[in-house]
N, C-alpha and C positions, 0 to 999 in steps of 0.2 A: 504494500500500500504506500501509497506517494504521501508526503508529508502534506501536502493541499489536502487529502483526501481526510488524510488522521484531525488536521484541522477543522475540518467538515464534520468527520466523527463526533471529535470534543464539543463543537458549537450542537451539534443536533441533541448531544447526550445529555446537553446543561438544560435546554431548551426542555425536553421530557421531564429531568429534575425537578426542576420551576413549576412545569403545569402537576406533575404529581404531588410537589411538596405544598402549593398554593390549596389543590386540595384537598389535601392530607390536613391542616393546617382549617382550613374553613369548614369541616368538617366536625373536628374538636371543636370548634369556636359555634356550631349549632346543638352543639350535643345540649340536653337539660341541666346534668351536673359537670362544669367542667372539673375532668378529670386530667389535669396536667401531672408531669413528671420532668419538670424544668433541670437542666443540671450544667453546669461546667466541666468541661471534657478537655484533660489535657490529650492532644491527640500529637503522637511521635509523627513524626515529619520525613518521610525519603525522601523529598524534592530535596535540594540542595541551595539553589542560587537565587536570587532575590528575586529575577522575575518568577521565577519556576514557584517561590513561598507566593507571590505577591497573586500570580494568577492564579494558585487555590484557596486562598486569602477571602479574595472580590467573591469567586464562583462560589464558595461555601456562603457567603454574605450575601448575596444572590438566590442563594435559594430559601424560599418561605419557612422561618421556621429556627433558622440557625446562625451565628453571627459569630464572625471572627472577631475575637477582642483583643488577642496580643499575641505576640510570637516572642518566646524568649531570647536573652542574651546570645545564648550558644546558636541559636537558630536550629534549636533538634525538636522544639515543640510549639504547637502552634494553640491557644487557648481559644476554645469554641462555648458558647452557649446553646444551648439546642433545648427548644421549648417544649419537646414531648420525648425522653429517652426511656424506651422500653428494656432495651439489651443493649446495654456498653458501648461490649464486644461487637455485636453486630452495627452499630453505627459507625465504629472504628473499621469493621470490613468493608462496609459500602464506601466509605471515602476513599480509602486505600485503594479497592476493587475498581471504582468507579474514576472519580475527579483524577486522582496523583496518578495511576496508573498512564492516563490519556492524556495526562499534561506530559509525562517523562516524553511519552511517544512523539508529541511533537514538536519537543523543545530540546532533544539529543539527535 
C-alpha cells in the first residue's frame, strides 16, 4: 500500500471513530440514569516524534468522548480523559490497534 493510500486509510478510520464515538457518546447522554465511568488513562506511547505524539494527541481529542490533557516529560506517556471507561485494557488496545498503529504506517 502506497503511503497516499495508508493516509487515506488513517483519515477514513478517524472519520468512523468520530461518527461511532459521537454516538457512543449521545447515546449515554439519553440514557435515564446516566451511568458514567469517567477516568484518567495514562496510556504508554510507541509513537516516538513530536509530530507522530502530536497527530495522536489532536485525533484522540477529536474523537467524542476523550481528550488528550498532557504528554509527559520523557515523552513515553500521553495522559487521556475518557468519559465512559468500561475495560482499561481494552481502551489501551483500541488506541494502540487502531490510531498509533496507522499513524507509524504513515509517518515511517
Amino acid at each position: 500500500m502506497t503511503r497516499a493510500w495508508r493516509w487515506i486509510a488513517l483519515l477514513g478510520f478517524l472519520l468512523k471513530e468520530i461518527v461511532v464515538s459521537a454516538l457512543g457518546v449521545a447515546w449515554l447522554v439519553v440514557q435515564p440514569r446516566l451511568r458514567l465511568r469517567p477516568a484518567f488513562i495514562e496510556y504508554p506511547l510507541t509513537v516516538t516524534t513530536d509530530v507522530q505524539i502530536t497527530l495522536l494527541a489532536n485525533m484522540i481529542t477529536l474523537t467524542p468522548g476523550t481528550l488528550s490533557v498532557d504528554v509527559s516529560d520523557d515523552r513515553r506517556t500521553l495522559l487521556i480523559h475518557a468519559l465512559d471507561v468500561a475495560d482499561l485494557e481494552v481502551l489501551i488496545g483500541r488506541i494502540a490497534a487502531g490510531f498509533e498503529t496507522r499513524i507509524l504506517g504513515v509517518t515511517r
